[in-house]
C-alpha positions in Angstrom: 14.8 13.2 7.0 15.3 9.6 6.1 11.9 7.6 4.5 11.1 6.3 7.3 11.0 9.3 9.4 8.7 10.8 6.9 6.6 8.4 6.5 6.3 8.0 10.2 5.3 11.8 10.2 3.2 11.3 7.5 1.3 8.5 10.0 0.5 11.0 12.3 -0.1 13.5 9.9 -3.0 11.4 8.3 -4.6 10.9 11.6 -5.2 14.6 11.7 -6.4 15.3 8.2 -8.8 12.4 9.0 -10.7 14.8 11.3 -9.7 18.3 10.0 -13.2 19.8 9.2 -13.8 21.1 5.3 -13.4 24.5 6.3 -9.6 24.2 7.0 -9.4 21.4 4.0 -10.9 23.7 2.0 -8.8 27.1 3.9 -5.2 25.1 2.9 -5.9 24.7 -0.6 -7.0 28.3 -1.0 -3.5 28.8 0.5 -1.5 26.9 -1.8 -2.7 28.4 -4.6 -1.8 31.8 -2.9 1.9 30.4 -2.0 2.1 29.2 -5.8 1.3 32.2 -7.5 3.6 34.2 -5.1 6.2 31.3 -5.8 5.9 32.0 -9.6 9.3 33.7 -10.6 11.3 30.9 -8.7 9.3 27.9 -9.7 9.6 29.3 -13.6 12.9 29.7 -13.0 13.8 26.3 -11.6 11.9 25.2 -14.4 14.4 26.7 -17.2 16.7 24.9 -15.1 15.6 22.0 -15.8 14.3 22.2 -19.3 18.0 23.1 -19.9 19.4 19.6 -18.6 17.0 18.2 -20.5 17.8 19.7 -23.7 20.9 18.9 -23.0 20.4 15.6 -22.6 18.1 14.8 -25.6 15.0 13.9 -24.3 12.3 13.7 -26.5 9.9 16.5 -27.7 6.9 15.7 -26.4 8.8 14.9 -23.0 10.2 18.1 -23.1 6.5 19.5 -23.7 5.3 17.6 -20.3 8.3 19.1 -18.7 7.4 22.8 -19.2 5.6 24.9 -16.4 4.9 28.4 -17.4 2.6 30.7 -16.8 -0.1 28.3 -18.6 0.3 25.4 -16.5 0.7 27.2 -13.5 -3.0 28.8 -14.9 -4.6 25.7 -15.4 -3.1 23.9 -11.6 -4.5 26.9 -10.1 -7.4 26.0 -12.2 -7.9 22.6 -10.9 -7.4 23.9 -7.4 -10.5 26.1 -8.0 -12.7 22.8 -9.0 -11.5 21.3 -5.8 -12.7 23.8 -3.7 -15.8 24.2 -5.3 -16.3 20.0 -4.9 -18.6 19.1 -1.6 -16.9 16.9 0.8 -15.9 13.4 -0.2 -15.9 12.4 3.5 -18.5 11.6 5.8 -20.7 10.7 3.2 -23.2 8.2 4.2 -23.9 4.9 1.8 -25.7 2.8 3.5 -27.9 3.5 6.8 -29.6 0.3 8.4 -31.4 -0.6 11.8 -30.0 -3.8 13.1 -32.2 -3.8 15.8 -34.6 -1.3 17.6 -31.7 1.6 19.0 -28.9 -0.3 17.2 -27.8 1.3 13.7 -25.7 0.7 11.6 -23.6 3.3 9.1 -21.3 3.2 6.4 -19.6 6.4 6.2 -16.3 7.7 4.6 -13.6 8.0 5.5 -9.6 8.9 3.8 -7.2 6.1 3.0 -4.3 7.3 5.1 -1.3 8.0 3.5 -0.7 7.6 0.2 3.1 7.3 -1.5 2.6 8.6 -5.2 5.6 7.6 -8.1 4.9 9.8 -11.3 6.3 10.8 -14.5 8.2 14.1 -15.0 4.9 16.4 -15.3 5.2 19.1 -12.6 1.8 20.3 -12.6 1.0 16.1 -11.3 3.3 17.1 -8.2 0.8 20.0 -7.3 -2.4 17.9 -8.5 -1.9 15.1 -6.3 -1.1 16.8 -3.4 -4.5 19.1 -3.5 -6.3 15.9 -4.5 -4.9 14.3 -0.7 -5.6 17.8 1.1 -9.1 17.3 0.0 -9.6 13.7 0.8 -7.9 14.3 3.9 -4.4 12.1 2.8 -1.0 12.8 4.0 1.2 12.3 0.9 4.9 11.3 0.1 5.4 12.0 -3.6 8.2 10.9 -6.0 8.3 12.4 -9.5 10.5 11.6 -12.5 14.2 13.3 -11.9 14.0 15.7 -14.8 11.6 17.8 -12.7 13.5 17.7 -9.3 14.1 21.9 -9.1 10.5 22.4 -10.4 9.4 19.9 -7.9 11.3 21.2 -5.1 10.2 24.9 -5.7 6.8 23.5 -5.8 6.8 21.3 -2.6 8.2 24.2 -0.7 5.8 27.3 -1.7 3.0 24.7 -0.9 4.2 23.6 2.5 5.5 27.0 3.3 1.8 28.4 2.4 0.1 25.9 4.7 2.6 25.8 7.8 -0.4 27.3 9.9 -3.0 25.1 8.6 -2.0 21.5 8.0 -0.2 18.9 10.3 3.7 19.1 9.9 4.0 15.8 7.4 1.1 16.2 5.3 2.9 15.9 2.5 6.7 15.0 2.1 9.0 14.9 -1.5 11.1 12.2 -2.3 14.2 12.4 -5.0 16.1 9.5 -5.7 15.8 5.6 -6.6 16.9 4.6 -3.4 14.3 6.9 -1.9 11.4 4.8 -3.8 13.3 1.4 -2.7 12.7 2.5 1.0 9.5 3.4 0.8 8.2 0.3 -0.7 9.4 -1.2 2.7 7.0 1.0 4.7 4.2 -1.2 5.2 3.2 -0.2 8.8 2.9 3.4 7.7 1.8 3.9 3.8 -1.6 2.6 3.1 -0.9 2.8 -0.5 1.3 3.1 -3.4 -0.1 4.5 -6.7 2.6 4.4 -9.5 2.4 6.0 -13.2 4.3 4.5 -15.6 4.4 1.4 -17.9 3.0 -1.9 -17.4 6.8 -2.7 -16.2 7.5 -0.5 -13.6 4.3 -1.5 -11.7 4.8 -4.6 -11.7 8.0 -4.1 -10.1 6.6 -2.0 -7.5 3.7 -4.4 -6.8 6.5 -7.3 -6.9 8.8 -5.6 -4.4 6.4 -4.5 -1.6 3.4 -5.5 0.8 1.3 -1.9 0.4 -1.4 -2.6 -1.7 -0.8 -0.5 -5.0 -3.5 0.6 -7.6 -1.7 1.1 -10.9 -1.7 3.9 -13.1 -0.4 1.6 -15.9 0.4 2.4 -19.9 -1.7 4.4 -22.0 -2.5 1.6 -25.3 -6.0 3.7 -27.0 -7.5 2.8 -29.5 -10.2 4.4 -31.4 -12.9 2.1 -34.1 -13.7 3.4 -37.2 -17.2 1.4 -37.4 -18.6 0.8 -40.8 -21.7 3.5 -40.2 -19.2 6.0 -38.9 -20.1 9.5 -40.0 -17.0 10.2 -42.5 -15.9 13.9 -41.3 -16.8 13.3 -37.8 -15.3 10.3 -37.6 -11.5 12.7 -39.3 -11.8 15.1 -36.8 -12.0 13.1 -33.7 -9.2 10.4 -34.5 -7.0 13.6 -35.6 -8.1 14.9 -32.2 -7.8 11.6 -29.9 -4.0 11.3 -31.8 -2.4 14.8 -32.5 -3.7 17.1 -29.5 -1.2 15.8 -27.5 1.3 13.5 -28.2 3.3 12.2 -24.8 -0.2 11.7 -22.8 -1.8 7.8 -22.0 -4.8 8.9 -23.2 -4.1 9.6 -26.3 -4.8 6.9 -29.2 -2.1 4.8 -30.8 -4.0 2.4 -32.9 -6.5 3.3 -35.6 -8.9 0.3 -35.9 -10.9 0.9 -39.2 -14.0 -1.4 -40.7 -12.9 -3.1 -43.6 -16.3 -1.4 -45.7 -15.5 2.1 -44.9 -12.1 1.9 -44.9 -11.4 2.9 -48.8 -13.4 6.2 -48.0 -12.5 7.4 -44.6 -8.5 6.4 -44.6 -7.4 9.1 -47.5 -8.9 12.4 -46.0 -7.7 10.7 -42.7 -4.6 10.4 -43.2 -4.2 13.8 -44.8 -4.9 15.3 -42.0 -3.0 12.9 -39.6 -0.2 13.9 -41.7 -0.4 17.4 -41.9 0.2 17.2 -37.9 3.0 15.5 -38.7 2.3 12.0 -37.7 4.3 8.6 -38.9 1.5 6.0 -40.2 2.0 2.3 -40.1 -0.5 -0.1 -41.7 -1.2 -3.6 -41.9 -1.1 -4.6 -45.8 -5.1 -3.8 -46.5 -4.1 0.1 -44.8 -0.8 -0.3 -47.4 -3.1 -0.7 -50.6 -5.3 2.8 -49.7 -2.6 5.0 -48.3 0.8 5.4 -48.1 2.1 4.1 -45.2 5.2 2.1 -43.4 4.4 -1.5 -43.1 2.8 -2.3 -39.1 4.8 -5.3 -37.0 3.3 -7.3 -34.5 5.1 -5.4 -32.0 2.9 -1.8 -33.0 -0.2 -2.9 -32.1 1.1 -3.3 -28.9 3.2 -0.3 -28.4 2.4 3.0 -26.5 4.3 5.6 -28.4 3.6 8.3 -26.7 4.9 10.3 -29.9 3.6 11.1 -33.8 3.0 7.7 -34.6 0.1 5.7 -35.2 -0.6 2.2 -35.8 -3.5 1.5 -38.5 -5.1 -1.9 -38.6 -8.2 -3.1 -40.9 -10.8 -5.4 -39.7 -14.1 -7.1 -40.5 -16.7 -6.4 -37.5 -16.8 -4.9 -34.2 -16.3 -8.4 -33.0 -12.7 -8.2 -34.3 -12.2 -4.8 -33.2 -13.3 -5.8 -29.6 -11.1 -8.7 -29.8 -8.1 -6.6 -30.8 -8.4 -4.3 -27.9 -8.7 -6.7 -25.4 -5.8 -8.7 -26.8 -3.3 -5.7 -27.0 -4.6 -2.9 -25.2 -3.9 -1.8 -21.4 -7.4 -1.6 -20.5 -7.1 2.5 -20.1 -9.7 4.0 -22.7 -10.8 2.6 -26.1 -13.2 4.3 -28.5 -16.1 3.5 -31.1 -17.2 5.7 -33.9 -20.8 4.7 -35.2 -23.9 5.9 -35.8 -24.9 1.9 -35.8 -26.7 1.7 -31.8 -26.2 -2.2 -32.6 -22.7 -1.3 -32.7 -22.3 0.9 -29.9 -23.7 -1.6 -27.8 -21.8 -4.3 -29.0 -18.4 -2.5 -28.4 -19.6 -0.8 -24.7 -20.3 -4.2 -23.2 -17.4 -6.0 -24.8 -14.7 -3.4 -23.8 -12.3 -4.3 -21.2 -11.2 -0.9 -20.1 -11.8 1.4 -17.6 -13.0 4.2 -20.4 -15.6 3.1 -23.3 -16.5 6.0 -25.6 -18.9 6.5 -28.1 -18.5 9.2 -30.8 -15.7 11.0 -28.9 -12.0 11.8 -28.0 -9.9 9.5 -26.0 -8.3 12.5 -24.6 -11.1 13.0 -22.5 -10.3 10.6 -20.3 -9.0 12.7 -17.8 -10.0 13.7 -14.0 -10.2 17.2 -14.8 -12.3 17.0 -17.7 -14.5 14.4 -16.1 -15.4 17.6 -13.3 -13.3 15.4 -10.2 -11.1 18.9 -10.4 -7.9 16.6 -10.9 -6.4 13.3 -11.0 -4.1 11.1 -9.6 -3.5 9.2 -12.3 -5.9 6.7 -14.2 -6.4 3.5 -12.8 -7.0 0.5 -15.1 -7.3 -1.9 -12.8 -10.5 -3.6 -11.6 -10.9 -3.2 -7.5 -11.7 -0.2 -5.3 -11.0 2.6 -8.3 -11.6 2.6 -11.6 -10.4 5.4 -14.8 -9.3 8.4 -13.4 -9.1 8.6 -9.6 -9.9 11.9 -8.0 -10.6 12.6 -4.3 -13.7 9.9 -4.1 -10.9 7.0 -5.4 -8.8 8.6 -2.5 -11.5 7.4 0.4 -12.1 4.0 1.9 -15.6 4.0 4.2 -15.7 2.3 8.1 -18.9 1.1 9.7 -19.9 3.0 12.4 -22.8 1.2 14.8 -24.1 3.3 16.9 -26.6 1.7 19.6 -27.6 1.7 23.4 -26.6 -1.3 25.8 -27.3 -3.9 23.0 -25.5 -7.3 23.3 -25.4 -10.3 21.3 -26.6 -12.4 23.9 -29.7 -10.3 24.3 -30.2 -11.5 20.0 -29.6 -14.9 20.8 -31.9 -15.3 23.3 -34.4 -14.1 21.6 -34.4 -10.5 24.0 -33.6 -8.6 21.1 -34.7 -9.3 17.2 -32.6 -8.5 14.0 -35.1 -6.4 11.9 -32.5 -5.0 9.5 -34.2 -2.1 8.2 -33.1 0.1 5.8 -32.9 4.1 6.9 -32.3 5.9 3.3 
């Protein structure tokens, strides 16, 4: 089928989900992960297929590493699937119940977006993610993942579809492969509702430039963690190692260190010894250059995502200046503070321009799965509707629903009726 015939599907699809009770929501996820695990030996071994042209073609470790799906990320979608199911309904829930006038109420209740065109990086396990995330929040889907992944993707889209043939609305969710495929489906503005795209600050601005959807960005991944001046020493080693090193080719890991200038001789040695026993390439300002050894930091590293064993080390007087350096160079995804100072803490929570502020903790965290919304879509560091990572409740909208019994305006502007505008929860 052409884009447009899919996302014309995918219209009708959505007006289906929209009313398809929890039961079966819940009955067609159960199935996927019953079609996926039956799937197994053919999605592995589309998988070698791909890591193969990959090899071949040079790409990077850690891309490599986000490649793979083996039998630990096919645990750990399954996984996620499990947390879905076990998460109440995100729709029909009501916000905001008022009395407009005696028999006349008001509700705000929600409801799904629609359908929802997702472009993502070469993770397979996203492809499978995203999708259960729509099932549950009642979305039809047309997804596009990074062309590295197409026989994993393809193996995945049809053990899922092929496991929920008796359940879900033919269109519920579609795959799309090429460029061209993306370009088309940009121009489908009667029937996708919304365009989320993962990738660098870049690419969504050429999606949000080339097309009248709305689109909520899952942008670049800039962290950075803050080395306060009361930051507890060993604690404060163990979670930058952490936030850099548990995995490399992820936006939420960190890629600038920002360290007080009056802690900075004592925490950056046993620091950095650990930083480098993983294996990771420092650059420092010329204050980081005099403690440790160190490449020499460019303008250009504080504001690059590597996405690789590098980190970018910079030196500063306050939490003022740290604050300041994030919201300068960072991409507003997740920034972290290391203090036992509550001045501090404050300081940096309220002055943070991101859509993750943490205290004494991993950036990694900042993830739908950890965060209990049983995946994610991606992590949106934009201000409107969603915020951080965006699990099935960033996947709803709400209607108003008044519900009454002959009233007419009339009758409130001649004084027949009155507003009394009561709240009912």
């Amino acid at each position: 089928m052409h884009v447009e015939e899919l996302s014309a599907q995918a219209r009708q699809a959505a007006y289906q989900l929209s009313a398809l009770p929890l039961v079966l929501r819940n009955a067609a996820l159960a199935a996927i992960q019953d079609g996926l695990k039956s799937h197994a030996p053919e999605i592995f071994a589309q998988n070698q297929l791909d890591l193969a042209d990959a090899e071949a073609q040079n790409l990077a470790a850690p891309l490599l590493k986000r490649l793979k799906f083996d039998e630990k990320k096919m645990a750990e979608v399954l996984s996620g699937i499990d947390s879905l199911i076990r998460l109440p309904d995100p729709l029909g829930k009501v916000s905001l119940a008022r009395e407009l006038t005696p028999g006349l109420d008001l509700y705000r209740v929600s409801c799904p977006i629609g359908v929802i065109g997702v472009i993502f990086e070469s993770r397979p396990d996203a492809l499978v993610q995203i999708a259960s995330l729509c099932v549950k929040s009642g979305n039809a889907s047309l997804l596009k993942g990074g062309r590295e992944a197409l026989r994993t993707n393809r193996a995945l889209m049809d053990a899922m579809l092929g496991a929920c043939r008796d359940i879900l609305p033919a269109g519920w969710a579609a795959l799309l492969e090429t460029r061209e495929d993306v370009n088309d489906m940009l121009t489908q503005d009667e029937h996708i509702d919304l365009i989320i795209p993962r990738g660098s600050n870049a690419f969504v601005r050429y999606i949000m430039d080339h097309t009248r959807i709305p689109v909520m960005g899952h942008a670049e991944g800039l962290c950075h963690t803050y080395v306060d001046a009361a930051a507890d020493i060993p604690m404060a080693v163990k979670v930058v190692t952490d936030a850099k090193t548990q995995a490399l080719a992820v936006c939420n890991a960190t890629e600038t260190l920002l360290v007080h200038r009056d802690i900075a001789a004592a925490f950056l040695p046993p620091c950095a010894e650990k930083l480098k026993e993983k294996g990771v390439e420092l650059r420092g300002d010329e204050a980081v250059q005099a403690l440790i050894p160190c490449l020499p930091a460019t303008e250009a590293d504080w504001a690059a995502e590597y996405l690789d064993a590098i980190l970018s080390i910079k030196i500063v007087d306050s939490v003022e200046e740290a604050i300041t350096h994030i919201n300068r160079y960072g991409s507003h995804h997740t920034d972290a503070i290391l203090t036992m100072d509550e001045g501090a803490k404050q300081k940096f929570l309220a002055g943070v321009d991101s859509a993750g502020v943490y205290v004494n903790c991993s950036t990694r965290f900042a993830d739908g799965y950890r965060y209990g919304f049983g995946a994610e879509v991606g992590i949106a560091t934009g201000k409107l509707h969603a915020r951080g990572p965006v699990g099935v409740e960033g996947l709803c909208t709400y209607k108003y629903q008044l519900i009454g019994s002959g009233q007419t305006v009339e009758e409130t502007v001649n004084g027949t009726l009155r507003y009394t505008h009561r709240n009912l929860i």
